[in-house]
VEXVEXMI-308529 format. One record per atom (N, C-alpha, C): residue in three letters; residue number from 1; x, y, z. Coordinates in nm, 4 decimals. Example, Ala and Ser with C-alpha at 12.3 -4.5 7.8 and 13.67 -1.06 7.14 Angstrom:
+-----+-----+----------+----------+----------+
: res :   n :     east :    north :       up :
+-----+-----+----------+----------+----------+
: Ala :   1 :   1.3190 :  -0.5690 :   0.7800 :
: Ala :   1 :   1.2300 :  -0.4500 :   0.7800 :
: Ala :   1 :   1.3200 :  -0.3300 :   0.7800 :
: Ser :   2 :   1.2850 :  -0.2250 :   0.7080 :
: Ser :   2 :   1.3670 :  -0.1060 :   0.7140 :
: Ser :   2 :   1.2900 :   0.0030 :   0.7870 :
+-----+-----+----------+----------+----------+
***
This chain:
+-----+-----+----------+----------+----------+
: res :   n :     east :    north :       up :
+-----+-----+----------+----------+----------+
: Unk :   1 :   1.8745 :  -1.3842 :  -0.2713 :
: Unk :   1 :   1.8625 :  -1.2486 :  -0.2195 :
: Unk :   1 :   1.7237 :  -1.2295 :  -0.1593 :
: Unk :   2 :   1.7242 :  -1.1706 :  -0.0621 :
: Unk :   2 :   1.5775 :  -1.1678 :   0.0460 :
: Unk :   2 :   1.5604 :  -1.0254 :  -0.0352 :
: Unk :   3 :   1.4127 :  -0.9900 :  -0.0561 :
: Unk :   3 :   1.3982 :  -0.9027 :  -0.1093 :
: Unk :   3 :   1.2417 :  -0.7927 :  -0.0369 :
: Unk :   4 :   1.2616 :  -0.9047 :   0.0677 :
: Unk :   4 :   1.1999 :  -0.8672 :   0.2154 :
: Unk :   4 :   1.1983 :  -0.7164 :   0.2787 :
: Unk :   5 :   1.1381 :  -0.6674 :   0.2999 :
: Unk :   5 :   1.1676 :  -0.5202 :   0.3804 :
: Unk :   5 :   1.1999 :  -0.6306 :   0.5365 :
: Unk :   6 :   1.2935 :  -0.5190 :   0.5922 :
: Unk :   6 :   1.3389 :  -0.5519 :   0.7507 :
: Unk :   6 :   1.2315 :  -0.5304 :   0.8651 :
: Unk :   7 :   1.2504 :  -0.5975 :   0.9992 :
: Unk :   7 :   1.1382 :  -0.5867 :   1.0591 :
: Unk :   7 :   1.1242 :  -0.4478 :   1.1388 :
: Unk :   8 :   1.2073 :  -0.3921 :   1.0937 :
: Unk :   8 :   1.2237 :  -0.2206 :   1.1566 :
: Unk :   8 :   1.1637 :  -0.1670 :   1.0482 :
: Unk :   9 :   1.1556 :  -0.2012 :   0.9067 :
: Unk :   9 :   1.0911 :  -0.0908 :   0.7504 :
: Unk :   9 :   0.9603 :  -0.1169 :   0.7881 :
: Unk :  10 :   0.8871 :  -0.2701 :   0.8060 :
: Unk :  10 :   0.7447 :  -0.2889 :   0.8469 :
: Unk :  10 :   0.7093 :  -0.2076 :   0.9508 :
: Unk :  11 :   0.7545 :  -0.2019 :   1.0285 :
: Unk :  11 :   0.7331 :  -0.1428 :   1.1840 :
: Unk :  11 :   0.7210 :  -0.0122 :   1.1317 :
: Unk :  12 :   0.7803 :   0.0603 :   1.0822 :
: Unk :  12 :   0.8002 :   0.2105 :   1.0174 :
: Unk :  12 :   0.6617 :   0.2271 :   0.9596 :
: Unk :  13 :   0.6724 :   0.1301 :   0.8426 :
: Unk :  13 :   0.5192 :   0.0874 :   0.7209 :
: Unk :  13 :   0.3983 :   0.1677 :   0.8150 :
: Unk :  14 :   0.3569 :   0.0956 :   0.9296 :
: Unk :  14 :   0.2700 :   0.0549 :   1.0085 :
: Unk :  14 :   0.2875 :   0.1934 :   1.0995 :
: Unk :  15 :   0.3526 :   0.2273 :   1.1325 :
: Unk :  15 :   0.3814 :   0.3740 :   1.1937 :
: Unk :  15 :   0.3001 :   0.5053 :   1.1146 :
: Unk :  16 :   0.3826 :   0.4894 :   1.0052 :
: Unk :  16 :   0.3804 :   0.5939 :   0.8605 :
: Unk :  16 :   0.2037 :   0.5713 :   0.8284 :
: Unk :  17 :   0.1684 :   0.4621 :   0.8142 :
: Unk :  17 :   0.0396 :   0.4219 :   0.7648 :
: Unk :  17 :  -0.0769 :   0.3554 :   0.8787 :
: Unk :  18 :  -0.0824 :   0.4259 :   0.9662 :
: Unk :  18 :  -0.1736 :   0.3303 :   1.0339 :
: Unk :  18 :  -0.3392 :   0.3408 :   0.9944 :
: Unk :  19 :  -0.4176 :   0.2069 :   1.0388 :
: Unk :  19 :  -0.5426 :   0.2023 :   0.9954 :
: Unk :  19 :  -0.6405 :   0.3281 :   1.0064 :
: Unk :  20 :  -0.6414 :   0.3568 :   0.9087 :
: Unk :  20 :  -0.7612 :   0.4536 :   0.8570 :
: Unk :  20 :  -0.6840 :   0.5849 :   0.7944 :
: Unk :  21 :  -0.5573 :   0.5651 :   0.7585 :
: Unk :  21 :  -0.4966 :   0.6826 :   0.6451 :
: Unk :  21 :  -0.5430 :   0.6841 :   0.5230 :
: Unk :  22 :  -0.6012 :   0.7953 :   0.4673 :
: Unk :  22 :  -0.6609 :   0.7771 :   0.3543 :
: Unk :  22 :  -0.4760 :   0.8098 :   0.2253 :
: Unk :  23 :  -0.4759 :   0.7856 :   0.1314 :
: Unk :  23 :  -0.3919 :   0.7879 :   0.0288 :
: Unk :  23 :  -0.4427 :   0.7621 :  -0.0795 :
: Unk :  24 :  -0.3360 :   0.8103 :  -0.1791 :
: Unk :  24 :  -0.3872 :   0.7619 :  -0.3405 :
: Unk :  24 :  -0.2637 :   0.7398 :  -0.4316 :
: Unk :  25 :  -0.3285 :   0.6758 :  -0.4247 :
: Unk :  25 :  -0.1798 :   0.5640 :  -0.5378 :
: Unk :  25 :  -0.1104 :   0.6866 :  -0.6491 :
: Unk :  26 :  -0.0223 :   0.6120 :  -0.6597 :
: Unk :  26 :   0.0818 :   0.7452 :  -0.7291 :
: Unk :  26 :   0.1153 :   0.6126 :  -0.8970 :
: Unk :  27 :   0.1349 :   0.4895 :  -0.8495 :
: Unk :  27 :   0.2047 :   0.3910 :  -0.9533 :
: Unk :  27 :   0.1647 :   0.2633 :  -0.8815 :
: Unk :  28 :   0.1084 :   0.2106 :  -0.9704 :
: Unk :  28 :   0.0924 :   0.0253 :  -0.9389 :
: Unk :  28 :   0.1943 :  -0.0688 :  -1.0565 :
: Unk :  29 :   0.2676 :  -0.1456 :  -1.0086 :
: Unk :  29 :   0.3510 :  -0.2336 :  -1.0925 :
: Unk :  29 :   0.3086 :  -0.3523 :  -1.1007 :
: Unk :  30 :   0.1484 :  -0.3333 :  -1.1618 :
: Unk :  30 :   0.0961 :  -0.4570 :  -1.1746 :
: Unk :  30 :  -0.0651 :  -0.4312 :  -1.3016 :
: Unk :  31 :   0.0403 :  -0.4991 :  -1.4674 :
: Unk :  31 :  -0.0337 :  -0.4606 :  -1.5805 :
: Unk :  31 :  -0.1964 :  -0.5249 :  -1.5354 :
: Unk :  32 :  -0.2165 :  -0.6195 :  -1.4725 :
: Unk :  32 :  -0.3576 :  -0.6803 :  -1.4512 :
: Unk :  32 :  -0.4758 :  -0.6033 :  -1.3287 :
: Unk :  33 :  -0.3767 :  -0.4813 :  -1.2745 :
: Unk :  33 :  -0.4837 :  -0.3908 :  -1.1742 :
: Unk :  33 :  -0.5162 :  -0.3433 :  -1.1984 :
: Unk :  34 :  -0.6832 :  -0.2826 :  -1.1825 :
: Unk :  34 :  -0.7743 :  -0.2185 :  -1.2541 :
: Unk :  34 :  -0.7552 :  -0.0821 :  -1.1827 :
: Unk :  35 :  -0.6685 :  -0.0641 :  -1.0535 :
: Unk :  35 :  -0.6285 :   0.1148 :  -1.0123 :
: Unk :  35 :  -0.5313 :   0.1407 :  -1.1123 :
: Unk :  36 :  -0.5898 :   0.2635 :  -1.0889 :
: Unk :  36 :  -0.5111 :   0.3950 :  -1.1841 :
: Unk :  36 :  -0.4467 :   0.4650 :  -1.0811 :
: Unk :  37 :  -0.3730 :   0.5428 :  -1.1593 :
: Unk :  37 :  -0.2873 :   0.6574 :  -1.0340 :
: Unk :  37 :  -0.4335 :   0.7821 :  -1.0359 :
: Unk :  38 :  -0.4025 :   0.7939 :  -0.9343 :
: Unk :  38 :  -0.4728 :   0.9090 :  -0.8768 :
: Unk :  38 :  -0.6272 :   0.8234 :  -0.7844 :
: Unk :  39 :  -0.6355 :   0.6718 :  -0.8110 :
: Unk :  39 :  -0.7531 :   0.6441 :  -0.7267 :
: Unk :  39 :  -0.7280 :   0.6573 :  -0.5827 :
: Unk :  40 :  -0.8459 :   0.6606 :  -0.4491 :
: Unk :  40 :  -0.7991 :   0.7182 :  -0.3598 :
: Unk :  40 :  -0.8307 :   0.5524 :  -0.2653 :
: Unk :  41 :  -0.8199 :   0.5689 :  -0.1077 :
: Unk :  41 :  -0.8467 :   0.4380 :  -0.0489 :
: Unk :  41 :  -0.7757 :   0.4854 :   0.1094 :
: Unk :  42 :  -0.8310 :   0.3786 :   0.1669 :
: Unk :  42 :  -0.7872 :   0.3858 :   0.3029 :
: Unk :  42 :  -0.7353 :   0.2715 :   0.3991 :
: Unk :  43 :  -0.6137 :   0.2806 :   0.3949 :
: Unk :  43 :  -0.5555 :   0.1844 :   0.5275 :
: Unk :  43 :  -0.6424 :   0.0800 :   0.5612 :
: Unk :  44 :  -0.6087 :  -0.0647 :   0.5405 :
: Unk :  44 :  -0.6972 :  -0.1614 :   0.6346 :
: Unk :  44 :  -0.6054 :  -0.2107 :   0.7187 :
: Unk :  45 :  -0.5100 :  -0.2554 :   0.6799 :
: Unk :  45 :  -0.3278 :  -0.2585 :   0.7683 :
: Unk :  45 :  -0.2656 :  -0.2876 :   0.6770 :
: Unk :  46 :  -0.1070 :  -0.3159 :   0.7286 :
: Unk :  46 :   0.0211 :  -0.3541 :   0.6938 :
: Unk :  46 :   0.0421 :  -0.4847 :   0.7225 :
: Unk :  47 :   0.0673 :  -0.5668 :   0.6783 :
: Unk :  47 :   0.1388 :  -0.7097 :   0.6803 :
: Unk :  47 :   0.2276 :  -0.7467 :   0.7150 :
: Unk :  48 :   0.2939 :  -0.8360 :   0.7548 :
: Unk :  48 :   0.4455 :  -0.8912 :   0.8071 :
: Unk :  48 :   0.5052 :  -0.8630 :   0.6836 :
: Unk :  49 :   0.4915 :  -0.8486 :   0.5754 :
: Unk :  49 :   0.5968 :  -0.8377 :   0.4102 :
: Unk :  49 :   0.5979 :  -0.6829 :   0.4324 :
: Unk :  50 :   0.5392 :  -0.6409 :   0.4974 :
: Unk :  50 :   0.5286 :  -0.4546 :   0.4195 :
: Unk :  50 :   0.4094 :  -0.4194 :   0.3172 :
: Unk :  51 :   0.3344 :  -0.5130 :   0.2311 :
: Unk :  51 :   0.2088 :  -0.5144 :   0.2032 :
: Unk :  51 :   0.1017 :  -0.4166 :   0.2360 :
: Unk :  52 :   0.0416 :  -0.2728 :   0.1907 :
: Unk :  52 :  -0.0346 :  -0.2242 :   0.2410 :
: Unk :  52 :  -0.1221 :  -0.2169 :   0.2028 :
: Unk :  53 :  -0.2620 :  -0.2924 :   0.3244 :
: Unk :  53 :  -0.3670 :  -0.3299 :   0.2096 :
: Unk :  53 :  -0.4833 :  -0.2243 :   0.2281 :
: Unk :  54 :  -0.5443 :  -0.1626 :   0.1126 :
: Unk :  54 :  -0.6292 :  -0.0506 :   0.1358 :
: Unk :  54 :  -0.7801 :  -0.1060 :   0.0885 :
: Unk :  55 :  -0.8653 :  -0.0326 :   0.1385 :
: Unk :  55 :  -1.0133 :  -0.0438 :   0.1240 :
: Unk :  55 :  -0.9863 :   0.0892 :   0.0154 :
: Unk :  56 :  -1.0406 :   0.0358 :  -0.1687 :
: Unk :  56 :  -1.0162 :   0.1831 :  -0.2364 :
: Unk :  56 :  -1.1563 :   0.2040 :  -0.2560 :
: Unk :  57 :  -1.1429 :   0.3488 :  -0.2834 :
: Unk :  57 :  -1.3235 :   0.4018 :  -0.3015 :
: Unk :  57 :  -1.3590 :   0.3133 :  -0.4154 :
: Unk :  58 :  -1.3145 :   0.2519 :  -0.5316 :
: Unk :  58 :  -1.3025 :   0.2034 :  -0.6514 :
: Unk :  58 :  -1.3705 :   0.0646 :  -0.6162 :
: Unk :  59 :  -1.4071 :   0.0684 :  -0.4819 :
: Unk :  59 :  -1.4732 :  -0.0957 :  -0.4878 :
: Unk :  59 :  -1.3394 :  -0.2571 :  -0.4532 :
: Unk :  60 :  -1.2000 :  -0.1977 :  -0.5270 :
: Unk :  60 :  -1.1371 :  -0.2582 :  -0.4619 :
: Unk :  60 :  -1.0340 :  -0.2923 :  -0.3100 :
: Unk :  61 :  -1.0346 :  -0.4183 :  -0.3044 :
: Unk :  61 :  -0.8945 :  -0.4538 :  -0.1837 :
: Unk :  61 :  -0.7352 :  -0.4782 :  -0.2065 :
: Unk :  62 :  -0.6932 :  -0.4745 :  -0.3242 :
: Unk :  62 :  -0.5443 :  -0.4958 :  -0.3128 :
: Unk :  62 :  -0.4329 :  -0.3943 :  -0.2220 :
: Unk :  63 :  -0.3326 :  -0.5066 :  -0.2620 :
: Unk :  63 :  -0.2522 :  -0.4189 :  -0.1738 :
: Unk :  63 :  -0.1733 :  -0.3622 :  -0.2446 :
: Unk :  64 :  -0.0923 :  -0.2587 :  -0.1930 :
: Unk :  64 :   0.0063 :  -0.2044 :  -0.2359 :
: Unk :  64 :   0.1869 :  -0.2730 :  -0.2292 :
: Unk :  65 :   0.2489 :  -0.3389 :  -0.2598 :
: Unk :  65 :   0.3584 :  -0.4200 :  -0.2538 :
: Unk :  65 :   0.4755 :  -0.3187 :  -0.2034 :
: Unk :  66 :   0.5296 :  -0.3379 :  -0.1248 :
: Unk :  66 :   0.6565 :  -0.2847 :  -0.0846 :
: Unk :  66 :   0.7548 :  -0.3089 :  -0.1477 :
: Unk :  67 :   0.8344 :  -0.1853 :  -0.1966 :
: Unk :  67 :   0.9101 :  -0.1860 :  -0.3036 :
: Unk :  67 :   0.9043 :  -0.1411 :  -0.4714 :
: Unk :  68 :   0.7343 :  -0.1488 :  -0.4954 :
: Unk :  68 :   0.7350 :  -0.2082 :  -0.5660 :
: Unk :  68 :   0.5803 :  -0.1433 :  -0.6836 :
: Unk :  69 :   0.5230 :  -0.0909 :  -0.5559 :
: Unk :  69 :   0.3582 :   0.0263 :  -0.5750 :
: Unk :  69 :   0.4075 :   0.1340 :  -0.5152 :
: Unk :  70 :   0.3690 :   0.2716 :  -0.5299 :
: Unk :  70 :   0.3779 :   0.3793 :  -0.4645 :
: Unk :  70 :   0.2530 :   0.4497 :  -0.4392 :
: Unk :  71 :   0.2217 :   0.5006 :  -0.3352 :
: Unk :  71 :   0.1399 :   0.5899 :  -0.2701 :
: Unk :  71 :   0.1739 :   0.6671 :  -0.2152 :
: Unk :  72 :   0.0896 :   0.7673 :  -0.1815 :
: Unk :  72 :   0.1070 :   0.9170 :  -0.0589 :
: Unk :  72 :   0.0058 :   0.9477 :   0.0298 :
: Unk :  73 :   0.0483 :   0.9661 :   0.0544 :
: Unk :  73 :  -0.0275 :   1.0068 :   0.2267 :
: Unk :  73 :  -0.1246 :   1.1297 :   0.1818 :
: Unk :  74 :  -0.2463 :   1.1536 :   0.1909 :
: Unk :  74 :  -0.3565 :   1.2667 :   0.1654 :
: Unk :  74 :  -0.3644 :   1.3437 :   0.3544 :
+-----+-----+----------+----------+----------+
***
């Protein structure tokens, strides 16, 4: 099972989020990340996976996983 977003959901991703949207994570599905919900960050881009990778005020770069992390748009 491809568990891939389609190349129309990326395209959307990248629409919805383009470089320099600030957001703040709502849920990370990942016990080893040091964000919390409510840290804030800004768009560096979107990836061919759907991947959205943010510059967070917190000092970090991860990304957000499609599918899989949630954020919102500020």
């Amino acid at each position: 099972m491809n568990r891939y977003p389609s190349k129309e959901t990326v395209e959307q991703l990248r629409r919805e989020y383009p470089v320099g949207t600030r957001v703040e994570l709502v849920h990370m599905n990942d016990p080893y990340a040091k964000l919390k919900p409510g840290d804030l960050g800004t768009v560096r881009t979107v990836d061919d996976i759907g991947t959205i990778f943010c510059n967070w005020d917190c000092g970090s770069s991860l990304g957000v996983v499609y599918g899989e992390d949630i954020i919102r748009k500020l």
